[in-house]
Z-matrix of the N, CA and C atoms (Angstrom, degrees):
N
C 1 1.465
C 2 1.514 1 110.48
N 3 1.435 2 122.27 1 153.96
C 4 1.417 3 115.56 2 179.54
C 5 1.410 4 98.82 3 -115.73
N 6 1.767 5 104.51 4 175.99
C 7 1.250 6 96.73 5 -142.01
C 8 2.172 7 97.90 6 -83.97
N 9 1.384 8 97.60 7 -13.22
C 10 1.363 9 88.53 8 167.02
C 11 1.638 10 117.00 9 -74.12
N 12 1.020 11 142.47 10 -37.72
C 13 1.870 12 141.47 11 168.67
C 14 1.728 13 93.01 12 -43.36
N 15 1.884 14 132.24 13 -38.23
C 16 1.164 15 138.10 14 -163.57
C 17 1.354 16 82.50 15 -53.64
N 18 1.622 17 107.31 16 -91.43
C 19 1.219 18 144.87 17 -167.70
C 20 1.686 19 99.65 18 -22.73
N 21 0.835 20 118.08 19 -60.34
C 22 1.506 21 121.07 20 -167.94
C 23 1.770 22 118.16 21 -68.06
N 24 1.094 23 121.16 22 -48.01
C 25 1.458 24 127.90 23 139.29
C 26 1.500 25 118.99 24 -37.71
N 27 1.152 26 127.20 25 -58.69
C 28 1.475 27 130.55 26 174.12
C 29 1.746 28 103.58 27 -64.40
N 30 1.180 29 113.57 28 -31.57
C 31 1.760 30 89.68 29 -170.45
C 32 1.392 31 95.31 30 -95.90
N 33 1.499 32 133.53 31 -30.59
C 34 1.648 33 117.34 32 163.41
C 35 1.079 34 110.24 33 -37.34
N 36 1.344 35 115.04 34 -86.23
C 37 1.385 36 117.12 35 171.70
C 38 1.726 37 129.09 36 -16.58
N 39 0.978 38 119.92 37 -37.11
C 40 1.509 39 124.82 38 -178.93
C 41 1.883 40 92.44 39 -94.36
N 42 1.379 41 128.43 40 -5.86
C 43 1.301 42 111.78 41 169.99
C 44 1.401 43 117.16 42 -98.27
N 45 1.289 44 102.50 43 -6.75
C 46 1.636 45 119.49 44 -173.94
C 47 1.098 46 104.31 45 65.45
N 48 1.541 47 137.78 46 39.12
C 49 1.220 48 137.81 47 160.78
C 50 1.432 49 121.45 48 -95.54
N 51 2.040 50 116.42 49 158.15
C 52 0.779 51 100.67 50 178.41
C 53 1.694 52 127.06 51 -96.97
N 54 1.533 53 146.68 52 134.08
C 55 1.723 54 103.90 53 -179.91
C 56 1.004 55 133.61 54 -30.11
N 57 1.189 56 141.27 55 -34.06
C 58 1.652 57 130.43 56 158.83
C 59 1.712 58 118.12 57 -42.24
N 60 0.855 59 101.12 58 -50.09
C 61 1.807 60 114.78 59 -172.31
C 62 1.766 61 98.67 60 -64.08
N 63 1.599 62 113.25 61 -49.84
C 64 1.100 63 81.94 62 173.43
C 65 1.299 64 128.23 63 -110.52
N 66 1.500 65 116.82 64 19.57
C 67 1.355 66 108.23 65 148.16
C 68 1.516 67 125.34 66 -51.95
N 69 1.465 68 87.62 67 -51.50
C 70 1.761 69 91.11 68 -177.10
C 71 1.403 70 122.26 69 -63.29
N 72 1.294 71 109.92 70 -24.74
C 73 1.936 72 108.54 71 169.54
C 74 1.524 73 107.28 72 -68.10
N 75 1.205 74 112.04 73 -43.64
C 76 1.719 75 112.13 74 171.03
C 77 1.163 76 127.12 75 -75.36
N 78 1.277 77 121.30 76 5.09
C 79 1.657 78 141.08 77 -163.13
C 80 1.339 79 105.60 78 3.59
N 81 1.589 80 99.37 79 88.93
C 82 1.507 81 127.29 80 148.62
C 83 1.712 82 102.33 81 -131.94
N 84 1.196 83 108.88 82 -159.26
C 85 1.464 84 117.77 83 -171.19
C 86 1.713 85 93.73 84 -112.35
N 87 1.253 86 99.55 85 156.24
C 88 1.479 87 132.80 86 170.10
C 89 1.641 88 101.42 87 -34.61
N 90 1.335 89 94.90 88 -71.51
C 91 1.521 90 111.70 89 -169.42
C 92 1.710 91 103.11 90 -62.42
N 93 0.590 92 100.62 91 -18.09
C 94 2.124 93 104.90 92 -173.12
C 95 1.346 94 88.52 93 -70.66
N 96 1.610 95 116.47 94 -79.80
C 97 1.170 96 111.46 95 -176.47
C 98 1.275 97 137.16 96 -50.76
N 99 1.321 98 124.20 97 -26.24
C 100 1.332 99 140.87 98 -166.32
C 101 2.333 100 89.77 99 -72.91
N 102 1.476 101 84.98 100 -58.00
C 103 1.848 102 73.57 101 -170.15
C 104 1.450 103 99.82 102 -41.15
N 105 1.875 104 135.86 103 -48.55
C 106 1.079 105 119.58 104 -158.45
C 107 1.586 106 111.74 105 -72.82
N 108 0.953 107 114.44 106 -32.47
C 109 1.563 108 109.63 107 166.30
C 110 1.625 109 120.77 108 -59.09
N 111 1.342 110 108.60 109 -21.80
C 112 1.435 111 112.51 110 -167.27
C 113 2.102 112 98.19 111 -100.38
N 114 0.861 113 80.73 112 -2.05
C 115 1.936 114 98.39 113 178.58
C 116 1.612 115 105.38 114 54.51
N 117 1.540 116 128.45 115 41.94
C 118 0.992 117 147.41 116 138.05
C 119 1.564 118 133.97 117 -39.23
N 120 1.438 119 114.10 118 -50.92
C 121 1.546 120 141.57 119 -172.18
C 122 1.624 121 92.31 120 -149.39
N 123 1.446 122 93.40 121 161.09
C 124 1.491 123 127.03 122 -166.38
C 125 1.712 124 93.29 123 -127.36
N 126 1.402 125 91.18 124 130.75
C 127 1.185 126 89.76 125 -168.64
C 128 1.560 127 110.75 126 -97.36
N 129 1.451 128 139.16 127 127.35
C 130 1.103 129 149.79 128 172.77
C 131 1.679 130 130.54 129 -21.43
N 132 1.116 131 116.11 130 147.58
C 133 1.802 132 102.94 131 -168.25
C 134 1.354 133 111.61 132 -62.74
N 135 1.723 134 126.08 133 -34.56
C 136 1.152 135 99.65 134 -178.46
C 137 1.546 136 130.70 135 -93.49
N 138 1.792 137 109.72 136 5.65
C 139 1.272 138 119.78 137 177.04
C 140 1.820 139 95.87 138 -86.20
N 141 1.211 140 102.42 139 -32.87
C 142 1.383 141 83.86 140 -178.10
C 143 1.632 142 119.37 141 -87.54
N 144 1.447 143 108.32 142 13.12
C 145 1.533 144 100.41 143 178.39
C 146 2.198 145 81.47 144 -93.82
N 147 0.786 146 80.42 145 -42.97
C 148 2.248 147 73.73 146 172.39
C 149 0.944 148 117.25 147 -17.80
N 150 1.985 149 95.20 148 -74.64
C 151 1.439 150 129.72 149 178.84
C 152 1.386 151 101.04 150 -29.78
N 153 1.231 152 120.32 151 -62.14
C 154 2.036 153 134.20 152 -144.65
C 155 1.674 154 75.04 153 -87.57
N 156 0.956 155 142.36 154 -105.75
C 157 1.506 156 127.77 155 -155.15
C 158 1.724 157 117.32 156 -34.82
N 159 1.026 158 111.17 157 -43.52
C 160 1.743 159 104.02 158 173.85
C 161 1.374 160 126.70 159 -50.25
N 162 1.291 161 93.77 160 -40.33
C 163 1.491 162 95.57 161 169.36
C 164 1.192 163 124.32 162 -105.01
N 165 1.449 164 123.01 163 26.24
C 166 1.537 165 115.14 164 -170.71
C 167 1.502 166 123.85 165 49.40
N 168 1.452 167 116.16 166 47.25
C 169 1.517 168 109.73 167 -166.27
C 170 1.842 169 95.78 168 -139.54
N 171 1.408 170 116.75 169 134.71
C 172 1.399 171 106.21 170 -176.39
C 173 1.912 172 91.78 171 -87.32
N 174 1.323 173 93.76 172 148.30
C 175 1.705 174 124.14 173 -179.73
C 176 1.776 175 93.25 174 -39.99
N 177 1.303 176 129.50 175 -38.98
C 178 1.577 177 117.64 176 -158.84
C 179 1.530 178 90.74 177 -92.29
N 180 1.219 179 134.86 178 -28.27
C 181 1.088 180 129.66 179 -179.75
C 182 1.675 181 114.63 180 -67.32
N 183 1.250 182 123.18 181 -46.10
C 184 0.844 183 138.82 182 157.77
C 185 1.410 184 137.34 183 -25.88
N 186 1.715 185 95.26 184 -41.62
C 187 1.740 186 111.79 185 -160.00
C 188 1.579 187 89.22 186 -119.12
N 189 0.914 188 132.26 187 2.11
C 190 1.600 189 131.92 188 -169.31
C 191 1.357 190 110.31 189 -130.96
N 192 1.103 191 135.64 190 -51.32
C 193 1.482 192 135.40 191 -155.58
C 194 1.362 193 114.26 192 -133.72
N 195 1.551 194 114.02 193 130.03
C 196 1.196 195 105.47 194 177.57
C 197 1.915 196 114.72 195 -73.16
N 198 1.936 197 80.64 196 143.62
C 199 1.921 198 73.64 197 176.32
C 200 1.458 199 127.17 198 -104.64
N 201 1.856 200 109.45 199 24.50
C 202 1.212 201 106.34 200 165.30
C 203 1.666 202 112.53 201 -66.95
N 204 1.659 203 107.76 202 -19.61
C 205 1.774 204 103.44 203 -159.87
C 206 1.664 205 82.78 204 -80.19
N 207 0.899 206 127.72 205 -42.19
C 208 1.789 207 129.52 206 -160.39
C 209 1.495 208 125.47 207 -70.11
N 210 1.048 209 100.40 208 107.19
C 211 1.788 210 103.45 209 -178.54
C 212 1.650 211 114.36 210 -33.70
N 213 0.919 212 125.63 211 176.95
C 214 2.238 213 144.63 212 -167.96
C 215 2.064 214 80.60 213 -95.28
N 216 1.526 215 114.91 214 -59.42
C 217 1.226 216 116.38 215 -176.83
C 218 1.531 217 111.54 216 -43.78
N 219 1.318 218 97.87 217 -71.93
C 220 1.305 219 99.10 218 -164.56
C 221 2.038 220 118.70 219 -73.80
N 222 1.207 221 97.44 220 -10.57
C 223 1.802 222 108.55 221 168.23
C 224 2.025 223 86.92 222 -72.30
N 225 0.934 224 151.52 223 -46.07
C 226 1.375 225 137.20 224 -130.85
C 227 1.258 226 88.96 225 -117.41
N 228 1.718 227 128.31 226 -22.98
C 229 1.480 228 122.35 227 168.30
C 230 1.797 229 117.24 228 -71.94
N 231 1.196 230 106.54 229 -25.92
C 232 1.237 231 121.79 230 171.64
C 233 1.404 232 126.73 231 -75.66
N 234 1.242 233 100.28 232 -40.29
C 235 1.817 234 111.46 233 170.64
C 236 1.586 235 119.27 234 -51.70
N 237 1.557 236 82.38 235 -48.62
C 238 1.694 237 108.82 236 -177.32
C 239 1.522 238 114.76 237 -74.69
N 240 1.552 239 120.66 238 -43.15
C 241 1.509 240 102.87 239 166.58
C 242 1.619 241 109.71 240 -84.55
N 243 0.990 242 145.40 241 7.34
C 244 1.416 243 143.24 242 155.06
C 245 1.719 244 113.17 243 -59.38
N 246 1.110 245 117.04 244 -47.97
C 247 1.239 246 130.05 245 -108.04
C 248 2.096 247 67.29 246 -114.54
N 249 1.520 248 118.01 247 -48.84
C 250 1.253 249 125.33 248 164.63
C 251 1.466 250 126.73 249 -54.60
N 252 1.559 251 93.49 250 -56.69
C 253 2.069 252 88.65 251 -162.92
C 254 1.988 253 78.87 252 -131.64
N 255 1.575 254 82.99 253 137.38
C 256 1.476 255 106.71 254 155.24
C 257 1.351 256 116.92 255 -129.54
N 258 1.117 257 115.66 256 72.70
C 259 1.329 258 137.92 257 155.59
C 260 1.303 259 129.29 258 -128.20
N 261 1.783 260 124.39 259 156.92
C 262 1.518 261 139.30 260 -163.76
C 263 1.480 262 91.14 261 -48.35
N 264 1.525 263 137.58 262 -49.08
C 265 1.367 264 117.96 263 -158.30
C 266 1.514 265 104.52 264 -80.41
N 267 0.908 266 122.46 265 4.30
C 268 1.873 267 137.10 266 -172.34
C 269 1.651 268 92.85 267 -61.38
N 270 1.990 269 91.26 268 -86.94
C 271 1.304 270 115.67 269 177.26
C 272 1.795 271 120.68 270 -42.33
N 273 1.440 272 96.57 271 -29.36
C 274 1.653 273 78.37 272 174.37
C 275 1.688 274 128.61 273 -97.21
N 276 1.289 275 90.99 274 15.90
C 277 0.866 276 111.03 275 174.60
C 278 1.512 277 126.09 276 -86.34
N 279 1.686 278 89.74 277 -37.76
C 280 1.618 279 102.77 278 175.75
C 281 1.741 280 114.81 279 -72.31
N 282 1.164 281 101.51 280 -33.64
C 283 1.355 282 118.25 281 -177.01
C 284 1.281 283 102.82 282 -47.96
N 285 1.817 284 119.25 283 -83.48
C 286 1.186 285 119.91 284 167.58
C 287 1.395 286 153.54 285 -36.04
N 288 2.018 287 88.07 286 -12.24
C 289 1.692 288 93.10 287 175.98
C 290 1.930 289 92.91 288 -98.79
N 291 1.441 290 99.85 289 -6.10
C 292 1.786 291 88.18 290 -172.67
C 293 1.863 292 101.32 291 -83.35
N 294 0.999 293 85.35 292 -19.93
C 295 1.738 294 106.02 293 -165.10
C 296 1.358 295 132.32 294 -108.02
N 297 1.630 296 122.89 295 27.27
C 298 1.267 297 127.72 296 -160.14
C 299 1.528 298 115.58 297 -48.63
């Protein structure tokens, strides 16, 4: 499994949802989502910009790091400066708070 199929299982799970439920908030099908949880298919840029807003999770967080190690704080501090500035001082910013 990669660590995004992780990620996506782990943050259902922390919504107490079922894949159906959130297929249907993202309106795709059951089965669409299920391959990406099952790390089958990769899911496309604009389902996965969905993906990254549904759950409050920025896209690099998502595709890089697992978010069992990552605090609710610091997933929602990340969402939020992503989601603001895309620029070099952004990322080094993230770095250094991932990386003291």
């Amino acid at each position: 499994m990669s660590i995004l199929s992780e990620n996506l299982r782990y943050l259902r799970a922390q919504k107490k949802c079922s894949q159906l439920c959130v297929a249907n908030d993202l309106i795709i099908s059951r089965a669409r989502y299920a391959k990406y949880e099952e790390g089958k298919s990769e899911p496309p840029l604009d389902i996965l910009k969905l993906i990254s807003h549904y759950f409050e999770v920025s896209i690099d967080l998502l595709i890089s790091i697992d978010l069992r190690n990552v605090t609710d704080e610091k997933r929602h501090f990340f969402f939020s400066l992503f989601t603001r500035l895309h620029d070099v001082s952004a990322k080094s910013t993230i770095s250094s708070f991932l990386n003291p």
